[in-house]
C-alpha positions as CSV (number, residue, x, y, z in Angstrom):
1,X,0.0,0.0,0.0
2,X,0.8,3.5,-1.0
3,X,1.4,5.8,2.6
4,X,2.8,9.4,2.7
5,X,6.9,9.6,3.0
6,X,6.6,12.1,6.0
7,X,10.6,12.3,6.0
8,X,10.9,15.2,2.8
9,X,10.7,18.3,2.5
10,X,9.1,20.7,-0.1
11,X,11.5,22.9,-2.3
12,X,10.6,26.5,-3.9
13,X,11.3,25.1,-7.4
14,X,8.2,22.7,-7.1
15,X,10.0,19.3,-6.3
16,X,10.5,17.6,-3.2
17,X,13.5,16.2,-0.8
18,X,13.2,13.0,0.2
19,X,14.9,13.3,3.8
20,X,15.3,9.6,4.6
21,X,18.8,8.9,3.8
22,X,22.3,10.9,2.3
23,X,21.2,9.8,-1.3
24,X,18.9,13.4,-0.6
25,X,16.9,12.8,-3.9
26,X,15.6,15.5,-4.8
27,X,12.1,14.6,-6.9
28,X,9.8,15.4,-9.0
29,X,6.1,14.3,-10.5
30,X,6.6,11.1,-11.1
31,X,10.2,10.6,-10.3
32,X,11.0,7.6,-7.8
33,X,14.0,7.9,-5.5
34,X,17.5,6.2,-6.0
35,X,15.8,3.6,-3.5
36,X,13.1,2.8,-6.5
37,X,10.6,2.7,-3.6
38,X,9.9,6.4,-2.5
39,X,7.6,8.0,-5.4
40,X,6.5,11.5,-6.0
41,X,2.5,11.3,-7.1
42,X,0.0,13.9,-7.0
43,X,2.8,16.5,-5.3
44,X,3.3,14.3,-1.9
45,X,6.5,12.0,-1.7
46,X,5.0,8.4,-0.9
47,X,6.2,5.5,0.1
48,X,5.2,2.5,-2.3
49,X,6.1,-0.3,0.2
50,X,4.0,0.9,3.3
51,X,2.5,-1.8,5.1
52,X,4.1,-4.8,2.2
53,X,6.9,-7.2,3.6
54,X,9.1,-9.2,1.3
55,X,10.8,-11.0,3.9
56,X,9.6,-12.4,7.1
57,X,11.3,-14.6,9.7
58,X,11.9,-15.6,13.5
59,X,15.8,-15.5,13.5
60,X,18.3,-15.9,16.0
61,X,19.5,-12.4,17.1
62,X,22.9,-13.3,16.3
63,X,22.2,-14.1,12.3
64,X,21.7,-9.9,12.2
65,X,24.6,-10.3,13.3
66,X,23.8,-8.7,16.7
67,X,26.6,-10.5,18.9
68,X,26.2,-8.0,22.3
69,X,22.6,-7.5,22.3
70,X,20.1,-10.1,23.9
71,X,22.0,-13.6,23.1
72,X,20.2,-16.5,22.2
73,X,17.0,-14.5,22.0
74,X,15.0,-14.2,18.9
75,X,14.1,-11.3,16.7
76,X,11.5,-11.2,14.2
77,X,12.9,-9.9,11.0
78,X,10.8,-7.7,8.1
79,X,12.4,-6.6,5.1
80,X,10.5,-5.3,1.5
81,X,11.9,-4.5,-1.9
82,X,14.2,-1.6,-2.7
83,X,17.1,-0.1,-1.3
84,X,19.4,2.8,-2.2
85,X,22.9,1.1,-2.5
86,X,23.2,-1.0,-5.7
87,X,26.3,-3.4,-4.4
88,X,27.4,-5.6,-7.1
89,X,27.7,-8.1,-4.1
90,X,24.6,-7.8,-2.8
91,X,23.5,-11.0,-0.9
92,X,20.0,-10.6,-0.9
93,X,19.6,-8.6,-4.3
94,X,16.2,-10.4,-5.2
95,X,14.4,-8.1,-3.0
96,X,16.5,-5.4,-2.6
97,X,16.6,-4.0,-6.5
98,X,13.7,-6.4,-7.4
99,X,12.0,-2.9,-8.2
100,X,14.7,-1.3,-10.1
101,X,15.2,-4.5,-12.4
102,X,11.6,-5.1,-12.6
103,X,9.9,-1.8,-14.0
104,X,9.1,-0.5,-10.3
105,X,6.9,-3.4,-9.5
106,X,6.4,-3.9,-5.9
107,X,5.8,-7.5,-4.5
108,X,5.4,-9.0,-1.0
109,X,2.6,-9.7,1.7
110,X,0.3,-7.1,3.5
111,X,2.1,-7.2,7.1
112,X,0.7,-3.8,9.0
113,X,2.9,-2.6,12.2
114,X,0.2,-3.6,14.2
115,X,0.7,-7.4,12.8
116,X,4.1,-7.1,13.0
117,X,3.7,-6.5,16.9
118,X,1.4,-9.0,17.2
119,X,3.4,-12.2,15.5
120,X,6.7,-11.1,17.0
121,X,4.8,-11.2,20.6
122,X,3.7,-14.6,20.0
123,X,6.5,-16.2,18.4
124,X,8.4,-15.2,22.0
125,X,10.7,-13.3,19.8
126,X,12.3,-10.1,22.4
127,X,13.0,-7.7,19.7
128,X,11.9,-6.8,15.6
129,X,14.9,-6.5,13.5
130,X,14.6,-4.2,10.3
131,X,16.6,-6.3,7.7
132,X,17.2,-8.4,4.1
133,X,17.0,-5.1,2.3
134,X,18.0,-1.5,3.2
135,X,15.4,-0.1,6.7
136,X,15.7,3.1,6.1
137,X,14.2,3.2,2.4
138,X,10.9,2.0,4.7
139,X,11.3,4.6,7.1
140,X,8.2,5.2,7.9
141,X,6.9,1.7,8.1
142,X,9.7,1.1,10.7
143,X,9.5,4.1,12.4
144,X,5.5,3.2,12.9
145,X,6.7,-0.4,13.8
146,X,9.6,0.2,16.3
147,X,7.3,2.8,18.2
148,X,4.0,0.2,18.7
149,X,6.9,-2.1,19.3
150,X,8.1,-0.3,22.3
151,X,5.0,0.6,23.8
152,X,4.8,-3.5,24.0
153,X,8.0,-4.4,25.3
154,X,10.0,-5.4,22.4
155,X,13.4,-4.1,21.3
156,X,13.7,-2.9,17.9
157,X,17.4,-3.2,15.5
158,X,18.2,-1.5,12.3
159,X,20.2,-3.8,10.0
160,X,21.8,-1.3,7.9
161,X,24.0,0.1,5.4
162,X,24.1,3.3,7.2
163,X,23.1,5.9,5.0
164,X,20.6,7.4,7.8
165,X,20.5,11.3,8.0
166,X,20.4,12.9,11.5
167,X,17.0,14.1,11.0
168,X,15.9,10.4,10.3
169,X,18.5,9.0,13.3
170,X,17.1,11.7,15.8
171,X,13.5,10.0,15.0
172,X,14.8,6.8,15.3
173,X,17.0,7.0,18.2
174,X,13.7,6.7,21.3
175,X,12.7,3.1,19.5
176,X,15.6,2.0,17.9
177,X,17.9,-0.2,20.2
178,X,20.9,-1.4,18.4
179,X,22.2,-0.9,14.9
180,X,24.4,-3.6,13.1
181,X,25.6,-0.7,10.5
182,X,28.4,-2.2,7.6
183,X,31.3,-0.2,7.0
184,X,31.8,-2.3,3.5
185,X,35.3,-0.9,2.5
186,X,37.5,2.7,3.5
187,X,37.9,3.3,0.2
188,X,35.2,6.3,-1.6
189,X,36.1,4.7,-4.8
190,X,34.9,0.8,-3.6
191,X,31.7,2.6,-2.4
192,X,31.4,4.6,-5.2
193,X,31.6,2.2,-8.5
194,X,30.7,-0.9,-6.5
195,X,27.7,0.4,-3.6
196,X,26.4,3.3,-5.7
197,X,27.2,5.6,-2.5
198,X,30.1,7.8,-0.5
199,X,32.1,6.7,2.4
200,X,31.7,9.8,4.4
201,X,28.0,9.3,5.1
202,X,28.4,5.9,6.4
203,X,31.1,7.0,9.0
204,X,29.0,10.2,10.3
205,X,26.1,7.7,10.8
206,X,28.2,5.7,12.5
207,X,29.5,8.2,15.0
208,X,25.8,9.7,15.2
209,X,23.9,6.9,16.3
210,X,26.7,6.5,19.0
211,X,26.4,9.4,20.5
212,X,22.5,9.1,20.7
213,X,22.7,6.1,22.6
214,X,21.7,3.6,20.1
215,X,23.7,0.0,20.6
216,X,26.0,-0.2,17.9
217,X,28.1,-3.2,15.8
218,X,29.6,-3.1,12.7
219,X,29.9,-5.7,9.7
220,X,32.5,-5.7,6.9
221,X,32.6,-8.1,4.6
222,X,35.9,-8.7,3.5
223,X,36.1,-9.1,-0.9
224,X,40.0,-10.5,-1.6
225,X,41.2,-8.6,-4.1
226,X,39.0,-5.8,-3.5
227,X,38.9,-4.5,0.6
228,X,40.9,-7.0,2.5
229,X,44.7,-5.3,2.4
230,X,46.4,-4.9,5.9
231,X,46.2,-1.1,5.5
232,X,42.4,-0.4,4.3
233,X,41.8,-3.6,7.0
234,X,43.6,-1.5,9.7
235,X,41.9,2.0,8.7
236,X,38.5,0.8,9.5
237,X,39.8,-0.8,12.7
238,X,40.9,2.8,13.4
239,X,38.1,4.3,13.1
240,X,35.8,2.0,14.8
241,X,38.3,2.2,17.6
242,X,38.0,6.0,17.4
243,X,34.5,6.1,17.8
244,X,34.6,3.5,20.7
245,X,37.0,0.5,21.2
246,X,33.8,-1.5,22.9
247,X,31.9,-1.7,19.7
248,X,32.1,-5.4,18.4
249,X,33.2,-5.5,14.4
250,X,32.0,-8.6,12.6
251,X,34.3,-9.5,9.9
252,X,32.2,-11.6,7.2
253,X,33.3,-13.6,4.5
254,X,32.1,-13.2,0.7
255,X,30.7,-16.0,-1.4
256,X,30.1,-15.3,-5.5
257,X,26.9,-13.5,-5.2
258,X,24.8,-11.2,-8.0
259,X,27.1,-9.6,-9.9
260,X,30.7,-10.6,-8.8
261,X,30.2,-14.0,-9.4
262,X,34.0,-14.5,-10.8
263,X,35.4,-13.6,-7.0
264,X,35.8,-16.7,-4.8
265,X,35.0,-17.3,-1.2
266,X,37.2,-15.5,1.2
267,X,39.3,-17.7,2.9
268,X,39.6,-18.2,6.5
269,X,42.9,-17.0,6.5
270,X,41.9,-13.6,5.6
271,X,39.1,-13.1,7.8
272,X,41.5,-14.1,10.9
273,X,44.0,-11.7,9.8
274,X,41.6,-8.7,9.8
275,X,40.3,-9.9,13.4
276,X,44.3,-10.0,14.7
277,X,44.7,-6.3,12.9
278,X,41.5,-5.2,14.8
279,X,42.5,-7.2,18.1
280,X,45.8,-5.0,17.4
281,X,43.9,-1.8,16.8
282,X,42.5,-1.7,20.2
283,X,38.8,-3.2,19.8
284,X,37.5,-5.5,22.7
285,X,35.3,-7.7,20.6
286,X,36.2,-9.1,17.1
287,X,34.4,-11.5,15.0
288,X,34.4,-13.8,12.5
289,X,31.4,-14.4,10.0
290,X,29.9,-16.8,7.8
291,X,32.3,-19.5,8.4
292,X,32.0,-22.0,11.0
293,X,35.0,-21.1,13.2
294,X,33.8,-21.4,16.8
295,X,37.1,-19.8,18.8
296,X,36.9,-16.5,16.5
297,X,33.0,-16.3,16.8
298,X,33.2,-16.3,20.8
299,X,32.9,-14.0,23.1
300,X,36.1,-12.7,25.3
301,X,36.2,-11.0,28.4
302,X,38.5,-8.3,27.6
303,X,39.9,-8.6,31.3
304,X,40.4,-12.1,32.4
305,X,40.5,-13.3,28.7
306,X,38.4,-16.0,29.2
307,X,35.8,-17.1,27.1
308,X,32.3,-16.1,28.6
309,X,30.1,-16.7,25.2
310,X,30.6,-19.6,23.3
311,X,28.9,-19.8,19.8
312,X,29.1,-22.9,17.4
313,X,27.6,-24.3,14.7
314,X,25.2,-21.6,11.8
315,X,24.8,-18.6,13.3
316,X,22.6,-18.7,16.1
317,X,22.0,-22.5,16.4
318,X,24.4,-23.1,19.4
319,X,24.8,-20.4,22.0
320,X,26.2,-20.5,26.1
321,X,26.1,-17.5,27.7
322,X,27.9,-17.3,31.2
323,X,26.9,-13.8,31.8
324,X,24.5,-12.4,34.2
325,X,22.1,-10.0,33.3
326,X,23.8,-6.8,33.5
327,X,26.9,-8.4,31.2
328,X,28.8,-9.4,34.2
329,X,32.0,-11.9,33.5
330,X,31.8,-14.7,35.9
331,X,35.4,-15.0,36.3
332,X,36.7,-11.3,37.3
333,X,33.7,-9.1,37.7
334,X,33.8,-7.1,34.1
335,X,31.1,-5.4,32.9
336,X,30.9,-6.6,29.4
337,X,29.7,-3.8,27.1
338,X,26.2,-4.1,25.4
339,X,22.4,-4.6,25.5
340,X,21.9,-7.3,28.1
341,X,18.1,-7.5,29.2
């Protein structure tokens, strides 16, 4: 269903910003936004996807990946079509530029806020996770979502790219918990020929939505060949560490996907030598991704060193936590950092 895009802003020349995220289309009659889900018809900017989810499943919290917030809980996840990156990577690129590659058609099931409350309450699920395809191109559906969702107890996560304005992060930040934001490469020119986007954005959102408050982790996923060198490896370690050495960075490995089918997987090798570079950098809690390999997707005290935890098998499917609820280690008395209840 068709719903108002309450995040823009009318122009004196007639056309209208869309204030969502930094792609800051500016629209006219007709026009639909870099997302191919934001619309301008009959002078108001609307949002095409309102109320339509692609995607729907109960996941394990850590398959966001969302390591440091509520382990071995649930989150029900909601994505639709569209999205305003167009990553020649992209791992779920049937829904998210479904509308750009198939004339602007819109698919997917009529799933209001209200049902979205409803089915995460009674699948036990803690928090709603806003994922598969880019949140904030569905701003207002989440927005919607995330507040009903609070007023009933549940947590909400943005699974992101991080192209968020302030304006749509200072509306976000009272409902929206944590953020898994991906910081997909240091270099303007990866972002730029292979994302469709800037650098620069990603980083202020970053920074921004830790200084509201909002629960923040970060995913790169490592390309050989393209973002894995020790020195673009170490820069983002930098700057996460800049921002705040407690934020967990979850280092993901590739497999052929969309339109970079001709890369291989990335090795194991690699992703352990961007978690030593990070470990090296300064951050408390690095991780390894989509690869089974249990010691580097564990949990450390950054203290005592012991492991306090332990995650094996997919994602998700085998999980001990030793900690209390306030993130306590066991062994020494550190407060891990994180969203623990």
């Amino acid at each position: 269903m068709k719903q108002q895009a309450w995040l823009s802003k009318d122009l004196p020349n007639g056309k209208i910003l869309c204030e969502a995220c930094s792609q800051a289309c500016t629209l006219q009659e007709d026009e639909y936004g870099k997302c191919g889900v934001r619309k301008v018809e009959d002078g108001e900017l609307k949002l095409l996807v309102y109320g339509i989810a692609a995607a729907v499943n109960v996941d394990p919290v850590e398959k966001k990946p969302m390591f440091h917030f509520l382990p071995r809980s649930t989150a029900f996840s909601v994505g639709t079509v569209g999205c305003n990156f167009s990553c020649k990577f992209c791992q779920n690129f049937e829904i998210s530029q479904y509308p750009k590659e198939h004339d602007h058609d819109i698919i997917g099931q009529e799933l209001p806020p209200e049902r979205i409350v409803a089915l995460a309450k009674q699948s036990g699920c803690k928090s709603i996770a806003y994922t598969y395809n880019e949140p904030v191109v569905f701003f207002e559906y989440t927005y919607d979502t995330a507040k009903l969702a609070h007023e009933n107890g549940l947590k909400n996560i943005y699974v992101t790219s991080g192209y968020e304005t302030k304006k749509s992060l200072d509306l976000l930040a009272p409902y929206v918990d944590g953020m898994n934001i991906d910081i997909k490469s240091f270099s303007n020119t990866f972002y730029k020929e292979i994302c469709g986007a800037r650098l620069k954005p990603v980083l202020e959102c970053v920074q921004y939505a830790h200084e509201k408050g909002i629960w923040v982790e970060i995913t790169t996923l490592l390309i050989e060949g393209k973002n894995d060198s020790d020195e673009e490896i170490r820069e983002i370690a930098k700057f996460i560490a800049s921002v705040d050495t407690s934020i967990p960075w979850h280092l993901s490995a590739f497999h052929p996907m969309y339109k970079m089918l001709d890369i291989h997987r990335t090795s194991l090798a690699t992703l352990r030598r961007a978690y030593k570079i990070g470990l090296q950098e300064g951050l408390k809690y690095v991780y390894v991704g989509n690869i089974d390999d249990e010691d580097y997707e564990s949990t450390y005290c950054p203290q005592c060193k012991k492991q306090v935890i332990e995650r094996s098998g997919n994602i998700g499917q085998f999980v001990t936590n030793t900690l209390d609820e306030n993130g306590t280690c066991p062994y020494c008395g550190y407060i891990l950092e994180g969203v623990w209840h």
